[in-house]
TORTIGU-740466 format. One record per residue (C-alpha): x, z negated, y negated; residue in three letters. Coordinates in pm, whole numbers, plus 32768, in hexadecimal, padded with zeros to 4 digits. Last residue first. Layout:
XZYAla/...
% end
This chain:
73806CD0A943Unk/737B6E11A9EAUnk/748E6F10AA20Unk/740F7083AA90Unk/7508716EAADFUnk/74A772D7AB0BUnk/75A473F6ABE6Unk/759E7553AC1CUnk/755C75EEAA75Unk/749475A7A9AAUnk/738F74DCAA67Unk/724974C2A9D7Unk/71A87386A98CUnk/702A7337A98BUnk/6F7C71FAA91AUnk/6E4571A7A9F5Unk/6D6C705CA977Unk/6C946F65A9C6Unk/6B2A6EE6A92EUnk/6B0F6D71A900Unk/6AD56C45A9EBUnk/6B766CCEAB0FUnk/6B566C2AAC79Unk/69C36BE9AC84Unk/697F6D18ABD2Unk/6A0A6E04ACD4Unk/68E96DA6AD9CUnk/67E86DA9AC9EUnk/68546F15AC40Unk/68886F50AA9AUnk/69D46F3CAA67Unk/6A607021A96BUnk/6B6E70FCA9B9Unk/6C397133A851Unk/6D51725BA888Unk/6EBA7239A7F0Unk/6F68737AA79DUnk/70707463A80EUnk/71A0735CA796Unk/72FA7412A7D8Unk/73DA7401A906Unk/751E73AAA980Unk/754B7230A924Unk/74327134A8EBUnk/74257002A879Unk/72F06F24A893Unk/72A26DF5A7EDUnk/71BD6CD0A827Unk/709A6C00A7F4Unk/704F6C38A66AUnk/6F886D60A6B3Unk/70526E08A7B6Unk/71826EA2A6B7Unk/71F2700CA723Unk/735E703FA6C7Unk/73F471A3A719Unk/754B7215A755Unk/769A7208A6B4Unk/76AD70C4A5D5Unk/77307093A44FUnk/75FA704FA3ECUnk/74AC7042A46EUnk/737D70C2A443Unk/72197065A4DDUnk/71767112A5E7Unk/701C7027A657Unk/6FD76FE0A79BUnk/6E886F3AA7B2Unk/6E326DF3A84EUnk/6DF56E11A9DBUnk/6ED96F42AA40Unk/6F077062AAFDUnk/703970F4AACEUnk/703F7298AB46Unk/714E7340AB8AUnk/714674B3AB31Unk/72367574AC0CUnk/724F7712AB95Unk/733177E6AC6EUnk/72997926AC60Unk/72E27A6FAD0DUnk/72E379D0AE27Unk/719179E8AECAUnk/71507B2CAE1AUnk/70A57BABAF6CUnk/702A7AA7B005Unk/70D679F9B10CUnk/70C579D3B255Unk/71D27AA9B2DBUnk/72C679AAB226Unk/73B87A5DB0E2Unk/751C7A36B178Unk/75927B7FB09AUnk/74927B25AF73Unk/753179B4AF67Unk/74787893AFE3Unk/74AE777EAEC5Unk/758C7660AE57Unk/74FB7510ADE6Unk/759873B4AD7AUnk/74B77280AD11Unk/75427129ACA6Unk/744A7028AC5AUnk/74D26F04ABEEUnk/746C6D96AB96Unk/75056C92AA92Unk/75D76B49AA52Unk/759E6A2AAB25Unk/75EE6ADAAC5CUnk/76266C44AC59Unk/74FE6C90AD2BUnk/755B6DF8AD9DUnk/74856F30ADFBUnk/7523708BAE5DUnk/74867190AEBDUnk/74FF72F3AF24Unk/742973F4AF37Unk/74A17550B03EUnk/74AF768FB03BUnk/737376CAAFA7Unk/727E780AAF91Unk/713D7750AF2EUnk/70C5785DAFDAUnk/714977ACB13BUnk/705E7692B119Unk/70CF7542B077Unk/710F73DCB120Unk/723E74D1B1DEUnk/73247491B09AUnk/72D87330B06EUnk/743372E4B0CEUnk/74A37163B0B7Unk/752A7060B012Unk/74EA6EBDAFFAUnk/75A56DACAF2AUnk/75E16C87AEF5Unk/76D76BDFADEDUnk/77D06A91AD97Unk/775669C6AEB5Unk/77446AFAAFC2Unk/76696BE7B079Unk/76A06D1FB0BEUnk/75A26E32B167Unk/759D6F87B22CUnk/74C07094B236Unk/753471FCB2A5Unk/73D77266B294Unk/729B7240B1C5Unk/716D72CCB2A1Unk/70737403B2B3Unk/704F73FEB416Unk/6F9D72E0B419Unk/6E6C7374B376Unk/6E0673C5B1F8Unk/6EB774A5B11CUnk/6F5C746CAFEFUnk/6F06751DAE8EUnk/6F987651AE45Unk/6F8276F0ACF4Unk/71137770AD0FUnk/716B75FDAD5DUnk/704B74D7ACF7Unk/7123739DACFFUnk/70D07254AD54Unk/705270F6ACD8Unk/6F00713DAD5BUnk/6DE57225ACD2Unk/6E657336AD0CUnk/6EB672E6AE84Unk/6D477313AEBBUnk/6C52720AAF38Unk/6BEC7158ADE5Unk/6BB372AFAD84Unk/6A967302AE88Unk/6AAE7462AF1AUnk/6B7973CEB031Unk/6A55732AB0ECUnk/69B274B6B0E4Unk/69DF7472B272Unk/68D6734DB27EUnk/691D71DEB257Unk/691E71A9B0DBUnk/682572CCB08CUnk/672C71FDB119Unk/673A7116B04AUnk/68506FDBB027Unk/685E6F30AEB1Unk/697A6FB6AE0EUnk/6AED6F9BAEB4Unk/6C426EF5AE46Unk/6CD36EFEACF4Unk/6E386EF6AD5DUnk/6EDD6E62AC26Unk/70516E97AB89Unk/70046D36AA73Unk/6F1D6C1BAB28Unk/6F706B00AAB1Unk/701C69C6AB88Unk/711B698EAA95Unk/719B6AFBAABCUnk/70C46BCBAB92Unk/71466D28AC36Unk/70896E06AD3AUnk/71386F28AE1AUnk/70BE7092AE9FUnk/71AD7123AFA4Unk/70907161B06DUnk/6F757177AF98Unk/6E5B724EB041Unk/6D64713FB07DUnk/6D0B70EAB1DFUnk/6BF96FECB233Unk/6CB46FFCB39AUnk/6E30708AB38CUnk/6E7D71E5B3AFUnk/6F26722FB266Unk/7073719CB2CEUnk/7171708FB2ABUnk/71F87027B161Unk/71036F3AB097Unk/71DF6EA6AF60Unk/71A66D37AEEDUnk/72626CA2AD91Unk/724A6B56AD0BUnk/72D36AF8ABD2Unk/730769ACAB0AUnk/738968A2AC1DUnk/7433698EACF0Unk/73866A72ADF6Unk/73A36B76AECBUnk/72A16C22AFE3Unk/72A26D64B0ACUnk/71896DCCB17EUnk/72066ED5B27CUnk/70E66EBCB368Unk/71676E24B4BAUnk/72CF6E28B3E1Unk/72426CE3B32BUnk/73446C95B201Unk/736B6B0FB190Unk/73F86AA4B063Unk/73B76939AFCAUnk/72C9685BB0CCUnk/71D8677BB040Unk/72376690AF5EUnk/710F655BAF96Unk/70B864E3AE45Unk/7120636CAE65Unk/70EE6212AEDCUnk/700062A1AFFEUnk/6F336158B01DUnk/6E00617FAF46Unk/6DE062F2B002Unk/6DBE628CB149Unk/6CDE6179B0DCUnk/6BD46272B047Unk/6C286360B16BUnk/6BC86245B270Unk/6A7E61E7B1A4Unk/6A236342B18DUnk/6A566392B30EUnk/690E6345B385Unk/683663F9B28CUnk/69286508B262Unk/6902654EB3D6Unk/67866553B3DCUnk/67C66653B2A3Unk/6895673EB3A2Unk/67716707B4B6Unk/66736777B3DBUnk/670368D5B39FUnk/667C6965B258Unk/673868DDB180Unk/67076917AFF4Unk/668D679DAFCEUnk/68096721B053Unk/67AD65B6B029Unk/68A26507AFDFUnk/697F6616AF83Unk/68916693AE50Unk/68EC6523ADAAUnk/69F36544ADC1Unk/6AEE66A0ADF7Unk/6C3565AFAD9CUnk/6BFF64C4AE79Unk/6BD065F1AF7FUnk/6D20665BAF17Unk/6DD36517AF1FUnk/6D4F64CCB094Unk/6DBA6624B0E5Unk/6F13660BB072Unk/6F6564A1B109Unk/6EC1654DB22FUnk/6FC06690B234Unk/70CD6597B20BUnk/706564DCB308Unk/707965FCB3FBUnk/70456530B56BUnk/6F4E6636B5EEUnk/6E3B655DB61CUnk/6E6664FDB4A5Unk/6E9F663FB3EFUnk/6D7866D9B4D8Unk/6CB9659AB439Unk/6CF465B9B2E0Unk/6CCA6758B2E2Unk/6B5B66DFB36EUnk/6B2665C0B2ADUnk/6AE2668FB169Unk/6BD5679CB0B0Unk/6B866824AF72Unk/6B2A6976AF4CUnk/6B926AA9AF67Unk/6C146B2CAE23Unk/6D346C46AE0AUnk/6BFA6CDDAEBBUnk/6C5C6D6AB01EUnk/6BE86EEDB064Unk/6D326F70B09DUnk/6E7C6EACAFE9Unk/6E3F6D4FAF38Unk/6F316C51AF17Unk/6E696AFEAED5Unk/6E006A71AD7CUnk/6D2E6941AD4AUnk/6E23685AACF8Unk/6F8268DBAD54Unk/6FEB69EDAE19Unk/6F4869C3AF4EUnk/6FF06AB8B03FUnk/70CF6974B125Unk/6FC068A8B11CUnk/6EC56982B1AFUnk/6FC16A0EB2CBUnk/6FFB68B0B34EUnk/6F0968A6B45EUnk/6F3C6A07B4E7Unk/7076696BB4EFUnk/702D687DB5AFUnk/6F586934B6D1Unk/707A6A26B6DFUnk/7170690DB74BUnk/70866890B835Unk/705C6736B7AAUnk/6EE26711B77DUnk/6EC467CBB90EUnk/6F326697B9B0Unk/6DEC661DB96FUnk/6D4066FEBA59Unk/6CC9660CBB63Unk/6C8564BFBA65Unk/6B316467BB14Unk/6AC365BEBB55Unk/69BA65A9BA56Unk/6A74655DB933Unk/6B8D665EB97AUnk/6AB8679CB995Unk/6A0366FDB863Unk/6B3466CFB79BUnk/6C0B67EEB81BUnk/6AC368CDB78CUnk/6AD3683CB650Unk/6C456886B616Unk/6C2169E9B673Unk/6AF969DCB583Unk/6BE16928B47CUnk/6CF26A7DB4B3Unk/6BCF6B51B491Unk/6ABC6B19B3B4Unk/6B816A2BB2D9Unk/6CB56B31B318Unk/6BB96C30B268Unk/6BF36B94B120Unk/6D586B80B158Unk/6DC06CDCB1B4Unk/6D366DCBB28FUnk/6E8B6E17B324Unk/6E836C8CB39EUnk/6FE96C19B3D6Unk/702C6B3CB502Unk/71966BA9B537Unk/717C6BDCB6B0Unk/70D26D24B605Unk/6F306D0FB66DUnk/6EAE6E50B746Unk/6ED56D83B868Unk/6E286C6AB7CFUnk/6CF16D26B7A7Unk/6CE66D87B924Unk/6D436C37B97BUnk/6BFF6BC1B8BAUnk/6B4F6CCAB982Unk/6BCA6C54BACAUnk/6B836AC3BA53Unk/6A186B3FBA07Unk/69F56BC0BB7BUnk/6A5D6AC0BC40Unk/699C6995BB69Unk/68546A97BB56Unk/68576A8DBCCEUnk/68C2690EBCF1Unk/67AB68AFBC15Unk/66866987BCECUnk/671A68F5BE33Unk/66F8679DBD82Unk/656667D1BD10Unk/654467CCBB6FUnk/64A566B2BAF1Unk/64F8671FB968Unk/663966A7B892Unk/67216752B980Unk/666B68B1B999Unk/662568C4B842Unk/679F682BB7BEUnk/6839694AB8ADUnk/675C6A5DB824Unk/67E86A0CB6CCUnk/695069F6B758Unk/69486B54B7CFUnk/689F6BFEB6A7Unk/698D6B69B5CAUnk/6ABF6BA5B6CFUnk/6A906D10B71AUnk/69EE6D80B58BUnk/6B3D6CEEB503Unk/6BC26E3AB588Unk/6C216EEDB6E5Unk/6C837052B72CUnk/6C0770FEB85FUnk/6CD170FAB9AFUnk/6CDD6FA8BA13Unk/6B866F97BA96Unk/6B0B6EE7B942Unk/69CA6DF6B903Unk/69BF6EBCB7C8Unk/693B6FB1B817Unk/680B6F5EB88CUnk/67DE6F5DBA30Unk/669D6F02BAE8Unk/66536E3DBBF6Unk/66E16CD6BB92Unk/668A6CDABA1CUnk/653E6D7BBA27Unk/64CD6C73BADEUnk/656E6B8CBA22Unk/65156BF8B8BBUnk/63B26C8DB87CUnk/62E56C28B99BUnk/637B6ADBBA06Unk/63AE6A71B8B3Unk/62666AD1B85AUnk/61CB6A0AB975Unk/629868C8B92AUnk/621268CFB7A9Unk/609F68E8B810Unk/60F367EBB8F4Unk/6183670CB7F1Unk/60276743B728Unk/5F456732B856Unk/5F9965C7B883Unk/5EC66555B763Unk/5EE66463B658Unk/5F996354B741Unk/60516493B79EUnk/60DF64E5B658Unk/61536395B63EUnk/6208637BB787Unk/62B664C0B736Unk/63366454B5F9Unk/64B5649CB5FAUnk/64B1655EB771Unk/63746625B6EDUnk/640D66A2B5ABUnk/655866D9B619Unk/64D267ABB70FUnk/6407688CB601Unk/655968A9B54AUnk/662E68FAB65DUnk/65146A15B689Unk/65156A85B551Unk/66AB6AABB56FUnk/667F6BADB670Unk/658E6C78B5AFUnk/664F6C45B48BUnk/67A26CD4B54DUnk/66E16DE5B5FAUnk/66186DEFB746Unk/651D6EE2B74DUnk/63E06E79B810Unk/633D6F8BB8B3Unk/61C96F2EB8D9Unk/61A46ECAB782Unk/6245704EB705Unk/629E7003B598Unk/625F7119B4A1Unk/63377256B40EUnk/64287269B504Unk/65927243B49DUnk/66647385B4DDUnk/67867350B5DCUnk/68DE72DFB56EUnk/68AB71A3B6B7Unk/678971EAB7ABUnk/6656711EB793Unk/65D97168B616Unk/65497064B530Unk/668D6FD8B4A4Unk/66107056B34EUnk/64C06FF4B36EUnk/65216E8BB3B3Unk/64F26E04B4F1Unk/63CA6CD3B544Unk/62E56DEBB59AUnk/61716DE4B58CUnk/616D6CC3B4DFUnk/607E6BC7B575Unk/614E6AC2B5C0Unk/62136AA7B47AUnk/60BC6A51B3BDUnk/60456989B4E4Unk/61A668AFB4B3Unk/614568C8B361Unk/5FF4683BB360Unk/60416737B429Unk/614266B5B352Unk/603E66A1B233Unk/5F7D65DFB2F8Unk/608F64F7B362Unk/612A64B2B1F9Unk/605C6331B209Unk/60AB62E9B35AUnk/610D619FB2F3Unk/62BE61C0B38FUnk/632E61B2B24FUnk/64726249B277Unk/6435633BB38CUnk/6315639FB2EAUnk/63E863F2B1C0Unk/64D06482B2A3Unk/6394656EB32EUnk/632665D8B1E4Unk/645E6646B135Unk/649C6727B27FUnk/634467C0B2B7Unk/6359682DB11AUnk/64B968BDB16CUnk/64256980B250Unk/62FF69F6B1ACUnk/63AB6A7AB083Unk/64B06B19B169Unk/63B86C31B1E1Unk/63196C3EB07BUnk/646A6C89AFE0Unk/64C56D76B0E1Unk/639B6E5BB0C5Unk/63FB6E95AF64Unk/655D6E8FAF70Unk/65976FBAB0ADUnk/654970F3AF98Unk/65A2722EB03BUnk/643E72BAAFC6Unk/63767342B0CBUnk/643272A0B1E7Unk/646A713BB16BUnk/63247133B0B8Unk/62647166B224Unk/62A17001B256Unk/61D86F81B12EUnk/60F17090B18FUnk/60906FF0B2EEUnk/60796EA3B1F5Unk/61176D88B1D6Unk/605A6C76B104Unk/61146B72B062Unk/60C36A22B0FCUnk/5FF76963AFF6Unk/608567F6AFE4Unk/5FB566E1AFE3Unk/60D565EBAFD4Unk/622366DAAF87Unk/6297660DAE8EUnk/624A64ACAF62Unk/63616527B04BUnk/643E6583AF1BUnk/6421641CAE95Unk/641E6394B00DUnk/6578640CB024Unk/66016380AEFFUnk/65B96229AF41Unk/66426254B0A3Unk/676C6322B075Unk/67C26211AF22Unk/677660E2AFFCUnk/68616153B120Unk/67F56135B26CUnk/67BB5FBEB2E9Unk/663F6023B317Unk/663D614DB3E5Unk/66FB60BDB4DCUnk/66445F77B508Unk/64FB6028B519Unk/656060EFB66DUnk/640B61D3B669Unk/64A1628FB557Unk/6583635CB67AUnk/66C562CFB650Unk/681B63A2B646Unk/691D640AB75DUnk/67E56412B83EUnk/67FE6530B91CUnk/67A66482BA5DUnk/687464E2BB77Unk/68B86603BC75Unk/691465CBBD96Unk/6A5065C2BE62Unk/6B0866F9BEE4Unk/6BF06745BD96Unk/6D246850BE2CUnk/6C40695EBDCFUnk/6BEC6924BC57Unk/6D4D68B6BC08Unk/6DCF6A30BC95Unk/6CC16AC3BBBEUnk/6D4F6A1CBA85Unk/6EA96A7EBAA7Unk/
% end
């Protein structure tokens, strides 16, 4: 797709210049008052700034401790400190934040290695080396993305920074040509793809960032055409792997750093070939990459979550506004535009970014987005029901309940074991939660990664059968899925069965989970087991001699058993949220998980909690509302 654009273009390549460098005074000054005053405030912030210090043992942290926070927070520190200072320039145009620019672009400059200590290895599931390497650059997404920030830099206030002293772009232009496109064009990272190995967001952040250094710098036209042929391979290379469905398996905090990359990447490739590759917005896959935030937000701030995602991503900023608009979804902008309103004033500005470019966008796409959003006469719908088979991602909704179940497989990237697992809200709040993950260490990414609750199937809305958890891969997979959608119900069943290794001696899990609309949600599980006679090779001894399924509920205000009269079953009130019914099993107990991890702190505001049911006999119906 993209490789065969890249060929059949023979002309050169032009300017990059879909927004102003701070030289052109006029643009600058008709942006929005707001962006503007507010952007010199947290310019003038960071006036005299001290650079945090990063030390050889900063880095070393990550392999003597696990701990990837520490030197991060410093690393990004000066970033978005370089960013708040150059729009301010930008703005005012005096020179008055130039010194402390200066100081950060030497800052950046003279780090030893712009990848994090994590990434720091050159062969993919390798072990990280200890320290940076100068003379072998590793390129890794923040290593990548320093340099689109660094070029941003010099093509916003280039002609500043040399009327102070032309060594200071130079600088820049030598470590670019040392550490990223050098590198780029005779070596091979992973993520460039060969289409053999497996692709991520990693392909498309990494490419697009290398794509705004070379393009925003004087780069030579033989040089350009290179990179051009060989960034639109890998980007087919990440497509491939992509359902024609355009869902993101790494859900919809990742789709900013994948599906918005992809959409990135079209921009510049498009921008500089004078319109070449704009066919490419209305490939049907391009779209509904597109459209796959809108159609998991739940409502507010809440998104399905499966895998590493947060239930809370973020708001969205001009980029999911501007995919929406070049590819002709204007419901997916009407959304966007509302959400960002929504997310002011930290929209405006995005102060947690560390890509320069992204804010640059914000800055001159505010004023659209504001008047986007004054003219949608009402709160876009979104779509209803919608099931992804790429992934499996089921989703129903009515005007009280929403209900999303992940299907598919084990094997997907950022990986939890929860297939089969499903999350509930009613008026928007969260009820059946997936918690999502704790702050990444090393443990996250290494092959103890299932040791971590938040990974195991435990910890999702799914059973535990004969003490066995799930197992991770795609060969452990819900089968036999099929869905049914309809005004009066939805609905979505399948066989978790083979999610589960052979001790867990099953014959097979039935699921079964329906939206009735306006009224209530089901869960209806079925079981039967291995018998002694058919008992599997594999298993244990004793495999079967049980035949014990504890579901667990995991929840986001505690499940309490109260009585009930007249009624079979179990009652379990959600604080004053919701009800659950069950049928089949009896009440274990309800487990308090306090949150105390700064990353799951940003989605859950309290602690969360585990209630455990055991099945009494082969079935357990769960009604919630």
């Amino acid at each position: 797709m993209f490789y065969e654009y890249a060929l059949t273009y023979h002309m050169p390549f032009g300017t990059f210049s879909l927004y102003p460098p701070a030289a052109d005074r006029k643009a600058w000054e008709v942006l929005d008052e707001t962006w503007k005053k507010d952007a010199v405030a947290l310019g003038r912030s960071y006036l005299q700034y001290a650079y945090p210090q990063l030390s050889a043992t900063d880095f070393l942290d990550f392999t003597i401790t696990g701990n990837r926070v520490r030197y991060e927070e410093k690393y990004f520190a000066r970033r978005h400190a370089l960013d708040a200072l150059v729009l301010a320039e930008c703005v005012l145009n005096t020179g008055e934040f130039l010194p402390d620019i200066i100081n950060g672009i030497f800052c950046i400059c003279e780090e030893s290695g712009w990848q994090l200590p994590p990434h720091n290895s050159y062969r993919r599931d390798t072990p990280q080396l200890p320290l940076p390497d100068a003379e072998e650059p590793v390129l890794d997404l923040f290593a990548c993305e320093t340099a689109a920030v660094l070029a941003t830099v010099c093509y916003l206030i280039g002609e500043q920074l040399d009327g102070f002293d032309p060594v200071i772009c130079k600088r820049i232009r030598h470590e670019l040509e040392t550490r990223i496109f050098q590198p780029y064009l005779s070596g091979h990272f992973w993520w460039m793809g060969n289409g053999k190995e497996p692709m991520n967001n990693w392909t498309v952040w990494c490419t697009q960032n290398v794509l705004l250094a070379v393009f925003l710098t004087e780069t030579e036209e033989d040089f350009r055409r290179r990179v051009t042929e060989k960034a639109c391979r890998s980007i087919d290379y990440f497509l491939a792997e992509y359902g024609e469905d355009g869902c993101c398996d790494e859900g919809a905090l990742y789709y900013r750093h994948a599906g918005l990359c992809l959409f990135n990447a079209l921009e510049i490739l498009n921008a500089v070939t004078y319109g070449h590759f704009a066919g490419l917005y209305l490939e049907t896959k391009v779209r509904n990459i597109a459209a796959y935030l809108m159609n998991v937000h739940v409502q507010d701030k809440y998104y399905v979550n499966f895998a590493d995602c947060s239930p809370v991503p973020g708001r969205c900023s001009a980029r999911e506004f501007l995919f929406a608009r070049r590819t002709g979804n204007q419901e997916m902008a009407a959304f966007a535009a509302e959400d960002f309103m929504r997310g002011l004033p930290q929209t405006m500005l995005l102060p947690g970014e560390n890509n320069l470019y992204y804010r640059l966008q914000n800055a001159f796409t505010v004023k659209e987005i504001v008047a986007y959003a004054a003219g949608v006469a009402e709160t876009p719908a979104g779509y209803t029901d919608i099931f992804y088979p790429s992934t499996g991602l089921f989703i129903a909704r009515d005007a009280v309940y929403f209900l999303a179940v992940k299907a598919g497989c084990n094997g997907d990237s950022h990986n939890h074991n929860d297939t089969g697992s499903f999350t509930i809200y009613k008026n928007g709040f969260p009820l059946l939660i997936d918690v999502g993950v704790e702050s990444y260490t090393k443990k996250t990414f290494s092959p103890q990664r299932y040791e971590i609750w938040t990974m195991q199937s435990a910890y999702h809305n799914l059973p535990t059968v004969n003490g066995c958890m799930q197992k991770e891969g795609k060969t452990y997979k819900a089968v036999d899925t099929c869905t049914r959608f309809g005004e009066e119900s939805s609905e979505i069943r399948m066989n978790l069965a083979k999610a589960y290794p052979a001790q867990a001696g099953l014959k097979y899990y039935n699921r079964r989970a329906v939206l009735v609309k306006g009224q209530e949600i089901r869960i209806e599980d079925t079981f039967g087991f291995v018998e002694a006679a058919d008992k599997n090779a594999d298993a244990a001894d004793g495999a079967y001699d049980r035949k014990q399924v504890i579901l667990s509920l995991m929840t986001y205000e505690k499940a309490v058993p109260a009585p009930q009269e007249q009624r079979e079953g179990l009652l379990l009130k959600i604080g004053d949220k919701g009800v659950i019914y069950v049928t089949g099993g009896r009440y274990v107990e309800t487990e308090e998980i306090p949150v105390t991890d700064q990353r799951l702190k940003t989605a859950w505001e309290h602690a969360v909690y585990r209630t455990l049911i055991e099945a009494e006999g082969t079935s357990l119906a769960v009604r919630i509302c």
